[in-house]
C-alpha positions in Angstrom: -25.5 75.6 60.2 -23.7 76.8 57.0 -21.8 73.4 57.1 -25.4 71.6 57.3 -27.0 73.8 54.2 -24.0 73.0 52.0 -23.6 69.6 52.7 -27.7 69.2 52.1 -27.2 71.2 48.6 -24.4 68.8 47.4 -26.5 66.0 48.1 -29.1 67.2 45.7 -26.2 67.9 42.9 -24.9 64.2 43.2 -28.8 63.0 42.9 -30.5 65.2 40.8 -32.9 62.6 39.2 -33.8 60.9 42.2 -37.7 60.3 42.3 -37.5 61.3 46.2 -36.7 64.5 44.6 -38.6 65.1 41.4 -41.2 62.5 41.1 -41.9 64.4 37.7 -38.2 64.9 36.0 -36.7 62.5 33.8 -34.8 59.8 35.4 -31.6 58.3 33.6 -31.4 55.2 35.5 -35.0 54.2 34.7 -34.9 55.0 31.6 -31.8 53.0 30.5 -33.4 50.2 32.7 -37.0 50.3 30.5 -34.7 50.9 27.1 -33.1 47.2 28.2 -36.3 45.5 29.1 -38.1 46.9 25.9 -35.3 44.9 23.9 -35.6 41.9 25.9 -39.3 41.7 25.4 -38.6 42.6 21.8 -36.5 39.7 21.3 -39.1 37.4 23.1 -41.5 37.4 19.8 -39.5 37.4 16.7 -36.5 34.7 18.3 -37.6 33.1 21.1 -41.9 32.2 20.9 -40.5 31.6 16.8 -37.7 29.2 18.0 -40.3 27.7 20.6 -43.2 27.2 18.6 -41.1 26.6 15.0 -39.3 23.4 17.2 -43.0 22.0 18.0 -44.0 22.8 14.4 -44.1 19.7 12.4 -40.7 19.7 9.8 -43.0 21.0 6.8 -44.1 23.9 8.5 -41.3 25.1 10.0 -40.8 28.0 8.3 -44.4 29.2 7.9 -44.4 29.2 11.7 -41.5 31.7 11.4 -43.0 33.5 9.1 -46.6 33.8 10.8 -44.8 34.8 14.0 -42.4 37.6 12.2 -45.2 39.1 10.4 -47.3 39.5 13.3 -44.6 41.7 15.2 -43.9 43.6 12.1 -47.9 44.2 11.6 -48.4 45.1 15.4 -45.1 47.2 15.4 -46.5 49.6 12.8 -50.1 49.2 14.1 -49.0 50.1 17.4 -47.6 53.3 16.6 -50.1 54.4 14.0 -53.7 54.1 16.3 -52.8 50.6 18.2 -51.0 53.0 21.5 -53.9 55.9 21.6 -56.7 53.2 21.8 -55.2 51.7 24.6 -53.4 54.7 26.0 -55.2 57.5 25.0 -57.9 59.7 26.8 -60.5 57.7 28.3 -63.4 57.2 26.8 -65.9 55.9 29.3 -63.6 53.4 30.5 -63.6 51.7 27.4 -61.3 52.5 25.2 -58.7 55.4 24.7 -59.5 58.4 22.5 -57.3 59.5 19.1 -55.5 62.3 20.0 -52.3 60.6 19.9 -52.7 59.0 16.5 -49.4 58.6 14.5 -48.1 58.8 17.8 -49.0 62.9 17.8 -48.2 65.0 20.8 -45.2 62.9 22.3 -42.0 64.7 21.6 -38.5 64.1 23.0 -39.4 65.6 26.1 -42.6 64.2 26.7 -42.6 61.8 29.9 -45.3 59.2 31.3 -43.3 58.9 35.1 -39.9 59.3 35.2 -39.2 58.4 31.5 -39.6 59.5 28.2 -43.3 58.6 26.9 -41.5 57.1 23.6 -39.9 54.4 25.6 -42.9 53.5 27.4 -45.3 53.6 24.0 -42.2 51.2 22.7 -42.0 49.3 25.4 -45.8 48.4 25.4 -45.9 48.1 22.1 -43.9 44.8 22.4 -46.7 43.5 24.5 -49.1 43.5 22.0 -46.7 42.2 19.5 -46.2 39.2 21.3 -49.6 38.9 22.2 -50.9 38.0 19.2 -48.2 36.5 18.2 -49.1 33.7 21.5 -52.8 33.0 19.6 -50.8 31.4 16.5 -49.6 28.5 18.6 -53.4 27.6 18.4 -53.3 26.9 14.5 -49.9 26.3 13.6 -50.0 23.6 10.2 -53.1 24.5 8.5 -53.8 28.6 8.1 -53.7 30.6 5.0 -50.8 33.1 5.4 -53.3 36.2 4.1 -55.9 35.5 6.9 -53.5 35.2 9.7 -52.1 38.7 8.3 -55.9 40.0 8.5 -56.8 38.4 11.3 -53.6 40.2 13.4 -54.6 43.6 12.2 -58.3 43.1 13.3 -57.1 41.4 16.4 -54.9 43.6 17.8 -57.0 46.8 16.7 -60.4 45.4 18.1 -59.6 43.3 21.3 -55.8 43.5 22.4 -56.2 47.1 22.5 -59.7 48.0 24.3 -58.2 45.0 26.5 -54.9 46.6 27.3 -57.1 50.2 28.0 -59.1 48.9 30.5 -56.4 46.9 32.5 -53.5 49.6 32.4 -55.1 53.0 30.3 -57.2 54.0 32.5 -60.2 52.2 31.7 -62.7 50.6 34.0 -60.9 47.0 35.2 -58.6 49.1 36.3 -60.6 51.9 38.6 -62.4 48.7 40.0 -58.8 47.7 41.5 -57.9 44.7 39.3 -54.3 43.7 39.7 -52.4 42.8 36.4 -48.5 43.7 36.9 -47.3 42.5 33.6 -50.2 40.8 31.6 -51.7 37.7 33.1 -55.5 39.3 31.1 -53.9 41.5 29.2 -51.7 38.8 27.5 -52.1 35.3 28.4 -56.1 35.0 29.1 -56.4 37.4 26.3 -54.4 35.5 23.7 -55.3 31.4 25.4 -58.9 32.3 24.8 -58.6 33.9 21.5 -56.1 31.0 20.2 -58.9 28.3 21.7 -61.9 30.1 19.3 -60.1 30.5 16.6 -58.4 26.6 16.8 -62.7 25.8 16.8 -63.1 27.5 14.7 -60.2 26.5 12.0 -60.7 22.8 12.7 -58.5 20.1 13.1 -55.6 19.0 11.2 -55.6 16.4 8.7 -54.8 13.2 10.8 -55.3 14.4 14.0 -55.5 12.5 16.4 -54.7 9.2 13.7 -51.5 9.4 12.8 -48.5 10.8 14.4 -47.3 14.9 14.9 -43.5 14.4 15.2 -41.9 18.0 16.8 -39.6 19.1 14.0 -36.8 19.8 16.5 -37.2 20.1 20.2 -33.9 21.4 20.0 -35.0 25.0 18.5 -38.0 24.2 21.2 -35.4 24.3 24.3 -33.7 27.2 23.3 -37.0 29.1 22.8 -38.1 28.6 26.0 -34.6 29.4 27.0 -34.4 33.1 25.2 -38.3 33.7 26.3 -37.1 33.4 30.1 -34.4 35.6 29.6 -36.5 38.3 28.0 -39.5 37.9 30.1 -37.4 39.8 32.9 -37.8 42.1 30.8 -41.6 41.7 30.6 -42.1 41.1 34.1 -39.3 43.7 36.0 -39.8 46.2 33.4 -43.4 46.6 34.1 -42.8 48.3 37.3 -41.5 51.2 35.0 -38.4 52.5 37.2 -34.9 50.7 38.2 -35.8 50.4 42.0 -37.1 47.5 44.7 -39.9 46.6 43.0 -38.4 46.0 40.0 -35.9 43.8 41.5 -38.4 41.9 43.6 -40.3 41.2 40.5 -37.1 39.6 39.2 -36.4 37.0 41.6 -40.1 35.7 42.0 -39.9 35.6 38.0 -37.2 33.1 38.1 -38.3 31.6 41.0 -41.7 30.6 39.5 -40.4 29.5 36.6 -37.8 27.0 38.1 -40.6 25.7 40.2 -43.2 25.1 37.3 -40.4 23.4 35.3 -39.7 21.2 37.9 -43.4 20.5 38.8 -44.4 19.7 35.1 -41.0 17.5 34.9 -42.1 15.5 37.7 -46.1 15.0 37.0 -45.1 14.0 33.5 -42.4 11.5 34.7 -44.8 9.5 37.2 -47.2 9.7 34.6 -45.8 8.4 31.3 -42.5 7.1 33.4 -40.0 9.8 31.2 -39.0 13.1 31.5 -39.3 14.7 28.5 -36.9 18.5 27.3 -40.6 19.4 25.9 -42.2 19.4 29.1 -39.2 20.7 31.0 -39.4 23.6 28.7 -43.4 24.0 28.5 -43.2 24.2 32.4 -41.0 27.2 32.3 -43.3 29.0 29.6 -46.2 27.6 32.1 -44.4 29.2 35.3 -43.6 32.7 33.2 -47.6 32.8 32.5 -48.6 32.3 35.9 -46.6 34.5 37.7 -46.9 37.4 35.4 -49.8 39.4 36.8 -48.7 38.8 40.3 -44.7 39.7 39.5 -45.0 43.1 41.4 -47.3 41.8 43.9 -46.0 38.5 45.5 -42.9 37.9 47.8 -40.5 34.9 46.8 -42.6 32.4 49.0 -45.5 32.8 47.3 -44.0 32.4 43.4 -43.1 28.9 44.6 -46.3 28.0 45.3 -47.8 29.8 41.9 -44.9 28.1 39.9 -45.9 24.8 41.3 -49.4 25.3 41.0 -49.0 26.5 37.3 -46.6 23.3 36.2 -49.0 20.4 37.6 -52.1 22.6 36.0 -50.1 23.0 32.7 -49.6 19.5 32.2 -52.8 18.6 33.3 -54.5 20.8 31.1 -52.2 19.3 28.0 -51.7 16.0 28.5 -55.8 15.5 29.8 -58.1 18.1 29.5 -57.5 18.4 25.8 -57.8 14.8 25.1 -61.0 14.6 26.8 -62.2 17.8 25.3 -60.8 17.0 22.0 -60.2 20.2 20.3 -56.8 20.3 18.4 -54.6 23.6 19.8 -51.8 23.1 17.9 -49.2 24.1 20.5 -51.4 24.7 23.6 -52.3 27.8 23.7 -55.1 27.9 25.9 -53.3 25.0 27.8 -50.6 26.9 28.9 -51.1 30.3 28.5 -55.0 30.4 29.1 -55.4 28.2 31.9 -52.3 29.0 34.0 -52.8 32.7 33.2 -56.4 32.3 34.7 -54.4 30.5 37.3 -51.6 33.5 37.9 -54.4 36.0 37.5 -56.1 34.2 40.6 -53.4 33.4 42.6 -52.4 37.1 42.6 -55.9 38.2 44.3 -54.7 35.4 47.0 -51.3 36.8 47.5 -50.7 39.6 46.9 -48.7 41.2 49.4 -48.9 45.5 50.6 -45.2 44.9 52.0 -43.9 44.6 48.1 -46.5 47.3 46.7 -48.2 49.3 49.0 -52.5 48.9 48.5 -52.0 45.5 46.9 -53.6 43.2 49.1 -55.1 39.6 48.2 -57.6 37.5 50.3 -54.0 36.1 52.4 -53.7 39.3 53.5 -56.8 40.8 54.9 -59.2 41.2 51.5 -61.2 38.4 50.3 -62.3 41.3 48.1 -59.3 41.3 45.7 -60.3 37.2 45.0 -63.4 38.5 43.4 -62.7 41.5 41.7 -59.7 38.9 39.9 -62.3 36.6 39.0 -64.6 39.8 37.5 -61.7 40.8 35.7 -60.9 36.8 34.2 -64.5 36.0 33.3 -65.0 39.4 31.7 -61.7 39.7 29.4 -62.4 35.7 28.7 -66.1 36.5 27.2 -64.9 39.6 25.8 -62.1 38.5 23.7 -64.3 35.0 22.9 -66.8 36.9 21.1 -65.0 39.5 19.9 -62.8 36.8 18.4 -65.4 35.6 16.9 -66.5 38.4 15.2 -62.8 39.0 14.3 -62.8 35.6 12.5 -65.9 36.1 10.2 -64.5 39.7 9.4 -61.4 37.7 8.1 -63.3 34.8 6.3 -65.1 37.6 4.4 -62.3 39.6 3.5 -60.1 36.3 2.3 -62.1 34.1 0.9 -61.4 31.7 4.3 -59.3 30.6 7.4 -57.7 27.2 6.0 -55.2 26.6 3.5 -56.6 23.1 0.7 -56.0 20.2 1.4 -53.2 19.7 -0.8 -51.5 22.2 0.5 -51.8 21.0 3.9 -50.8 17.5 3.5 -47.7 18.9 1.4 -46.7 21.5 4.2 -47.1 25.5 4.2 -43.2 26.0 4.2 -43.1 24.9 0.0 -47.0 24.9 -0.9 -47.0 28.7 0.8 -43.5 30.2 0.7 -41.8 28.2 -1.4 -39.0 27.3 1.0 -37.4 24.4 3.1 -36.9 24.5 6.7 -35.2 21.0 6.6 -33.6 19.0 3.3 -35.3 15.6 4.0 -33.1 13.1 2.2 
């Protein structure tokens, strides 16, 4: 009996963080594990969606693409940590919105925990989701918007809908009590920013040309390895979301990749009976396509079922680009709504089909005994789609108001933001 006591003791000295244990102490292995996947999201925004959307950019706007892109992270880091984490993460407020108690980030201290690690790394770690959020609308309006109302515009964005958005899905607020599933971001992120990014591109108008003349990508190059660096940090996005270094976590890993793969591969081969060539651009807009769609499901779905949402999100990605926007005509710059809008909608849905209660217990789609899950997903699209559509909207005439307007002149236009703008050069054109 003495032999049995000790050895039991000295298994609680060599695991003294283990959740099994102390569900509520500070656990080293998650945390390092969340502290990585907060850098890999980090690095998604500011290098890999600039290097993706800069490369589709035409060669004279280059560098305002960069620009627009590295300003909005900077503006939603600092917003974040100033009100942006207590409105989404703060105490209810009739399922709403969170309350201010935690403005300037006030009441988390070193030893302040949300799980099993420190609340700092979690705040940081969301924080990178709305920075990259709102950094996913400017692909709507790249080549024609004034640098001071994007600046405006991301303030009130991320303030006014990314945050209320973010509380209701994961802070507590009511899409969440009504069950909705959202692992990573699929309303959250990608509905939230493809429907923003399709209002505001109305909104903006059309570029000069459209649709007349040709809109050579300045480098599909810097496009490739975008795509490339936002599928290596959206393990990040996607395993880090389960918030510990444990199955889950590695589960949402594999289907990440796996869905990506597929969606590539899909959008390779619809674009290559269709136009007889298989284009890098569409290999790499099926990855980004694939990442979208399996997002809010990455926690939820076993390995079979990320085939079939990759698939599924590569033939609707192309679809959506290469038709539904010609026959709607609306000019989204770098498909915004195309890829991220529809095949989040698409993700968002496919999740209340599969998810699966043998990866996380009391997630269970219509596949697996509740057709209710299908309908509480589509509650949840519909609702975040008319919510951040008018909200949007109201965003926009705030912006027009405070900057005199959306769109840069003319001139300035036709001459290309990266000289008439910043007064720079992405590329020396001999």
């Amino acid at each position: 009996m003495k032999h049995k006591l000790m050895g039991f003791i000295a298994i609680l000295a060599v695991f003294p963080c283990s959740n099994a244990w102390a569900a509520d102490a500070l656990n080293a292995g998650d945390t390092a594990w969340i502290i990585v996947a907060t850098a890999l999201v980090m690095m998604m925004t500011p290098a890999g969606l600039a290097l993706f959307y800069g490369g589709m950019s035409r060669y004279k706007n280059l560098l305002n693409t960069f620009a627009m892109t590295l300003v909005a992270y900077c503006l939603a880091s600092v917003i974040w940590v100033v009100w942006g984490y207590t409105l989404a993460f703060g105490p209810d407020k009739a399922g709403l919105v969170g309350g201010l108690s935690h403005l300037f980030l006030n009441g988390i201290g070193v030893d302040t925990l949300s799980g099993t690690i420190p609340t700092s790394v979690f705040a940081l770690f969301q924080m990178t989701f709305a920075c990259i959020t709102v950094a996913l609308v400017l692909g709507a309006i790249v080549d024609r918007m004034k640098f001071s109302a994007w600046i405006v515009f991301t303030i009130l964005w991320v303030t006014l809908i990314y945050c209320p958005i973010a509380h209701w899905v994961w802070g507590g607020g009511w899409m969440g009590s009504m069950g909705a599933l959202d692992f990573a971001g699929g309303t959250v992120v990608h509905i939230n920013a493809g429907v923003a990014g399709l209002v505001l591109s109305l909104v903006v108008g059309k570029r000069i040309g459209y649709g007349k003349e040709a809109m050579f990508p300045s480098s599909i190059t810097l496009t490739a390895l975008g795509a490339a660096l936002l599928w290596f940090g959206w393990f990040g996005f996607n395993a880090g979301s389960q918030l510990a270094a444990d199955g889950v976590a590695g589960s949402a890993f594999l289907v990440t990749n796996t869905s990506a793969a597929a969606a590539a591969l899909a959008w390779m081969l619809a674009e290559w009976a269709a136009s007889k060539k298989p284009t890098v651009l569409g290999l790499a807009s099926g990855v980004v396509a694939g990442l979208v769609a399996i997002t809010p499901a990455a926690g939820f779905v076993n390995m079979p079922a990320s085939l079939v949402i990759g698939i599924g999100a590569g033939l609707l990605g192309y679809y959506s680009v290469a038709v539904l926007k010609q026959k709607i005509g609306y000019d989204d710059s770098l498909d915004a709504f195309g890829v991220h809008g529809m095949c989040g909608i698409w993700g968002a849905l496919a999740t209340g089909l599969f998810a699966n209660p043998a990866i996380t217990e009391g997630a269970k789609g219509l596949f697996y005994g509740n057709p209710k899950q299908l309908w509480i997903q589509f509650v949840s699209i519909v609702a975040t789609a008319v919510f951040t559509a008018i909200g949007t909207l109201v965003v926009i005439m705030i912006t027009r108001l405070l900057t005199g307007g959306l769109r840069v002149t003319n001139e300035e236009e036709i001459e290309g933001l990266d000289n008439s703008l910043h007064g720079e050069r992405g590329f020396e054109i001999a």
